[in-house]
N, C-alpha and C positions, 0 to 999 in steps of 0.2 A: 474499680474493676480493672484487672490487668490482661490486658489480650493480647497473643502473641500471635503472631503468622508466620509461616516458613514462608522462606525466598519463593518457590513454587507458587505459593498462594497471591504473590502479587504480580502484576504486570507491570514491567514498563512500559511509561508511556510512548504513545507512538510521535515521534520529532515531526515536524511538520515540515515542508517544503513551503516558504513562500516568492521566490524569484526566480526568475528563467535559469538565471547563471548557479544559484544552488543548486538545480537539475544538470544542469551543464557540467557540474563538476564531479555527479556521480559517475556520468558516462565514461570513465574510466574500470570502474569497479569493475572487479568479477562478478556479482551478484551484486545485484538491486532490485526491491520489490516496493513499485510505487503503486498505493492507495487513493483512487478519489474520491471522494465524501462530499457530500450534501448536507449538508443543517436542515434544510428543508423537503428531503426527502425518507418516510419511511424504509423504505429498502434500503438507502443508506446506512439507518441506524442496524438494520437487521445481518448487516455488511459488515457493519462496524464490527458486533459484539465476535463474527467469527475471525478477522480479523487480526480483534484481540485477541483471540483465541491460539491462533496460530504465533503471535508474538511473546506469547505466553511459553507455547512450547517449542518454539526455537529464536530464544533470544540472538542466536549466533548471525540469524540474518539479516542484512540492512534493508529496514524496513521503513518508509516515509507516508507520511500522508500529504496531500493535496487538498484545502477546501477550497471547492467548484466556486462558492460564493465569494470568497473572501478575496481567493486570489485567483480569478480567471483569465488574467494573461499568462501563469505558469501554465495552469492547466492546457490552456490552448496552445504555449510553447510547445508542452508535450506531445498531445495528438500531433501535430506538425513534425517534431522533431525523429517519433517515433511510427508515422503514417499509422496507426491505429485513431480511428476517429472516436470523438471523445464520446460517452456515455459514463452516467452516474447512478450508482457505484461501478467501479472498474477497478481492476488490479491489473499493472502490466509490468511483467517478471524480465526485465532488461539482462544478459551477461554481457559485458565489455560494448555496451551501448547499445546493442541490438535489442530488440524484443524477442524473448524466446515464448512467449505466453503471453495470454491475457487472456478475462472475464469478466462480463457485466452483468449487473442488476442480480438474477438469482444464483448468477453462476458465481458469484464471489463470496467462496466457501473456504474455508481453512486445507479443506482436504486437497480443494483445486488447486491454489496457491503449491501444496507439496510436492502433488501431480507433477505440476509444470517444473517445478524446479527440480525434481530428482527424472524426468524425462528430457533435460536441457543439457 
């Protein structure tokens, strides 16, 4: 059987953040929009899939993920670095290191993510 998919139909994956100084290095950026994920939470996974979503339809943004579990001294660099205290799932939409946004738990929606970043 031969199946084809267009570019559209696939996502890239989302790069993972696992050290302080990976974080550290985007704070230059014009845009960054960091993800934080749970393995062990549902609202994560329901996070997750809009997420993708949004990854989907604008590859053009630097987009990272955080696992809470895996790697919790980044994550806690983060809250600290960016004074937003940490909750999981959260998105927090940095321009040139600042936080211009953020959302947790139901609020990290594809559309919010957009929101935030065409309001910044």
């Amino acid at each position: 059987m031969n199946m084809s998919f267009s570019s559209t139909e696939i996502t890239p994956k989302i790069p993972e953040l696992r050290t302080s100084s990976e974080f550290d290095a985007l704070l230059t950026e014009e845009l960054v929009v960091i993800y934080k994920h749970s393995n062990a939470c549902d609202r994560s996974w329901g996070a997750h899939d809009e997420i993708t979503d949004f990854r989907r339809d604008h590859p053009e943004v630097r987009l990272y993920m955080v696992s809470v579990l895996d790697s919790r001294p980044t994550s806690q660099h983060i809250a600290h670095v960016s004074g937003v205290e940490h909750e999981s799932p959260q998105i927090l939409v940095f321009r040139k290191g600042k936080v211009v946004g953020f959302a947790s738990h139901r609020g990290v929606t594809a559309e919010r993510v957009s929101t935030i970043i065409d309001n910044s």
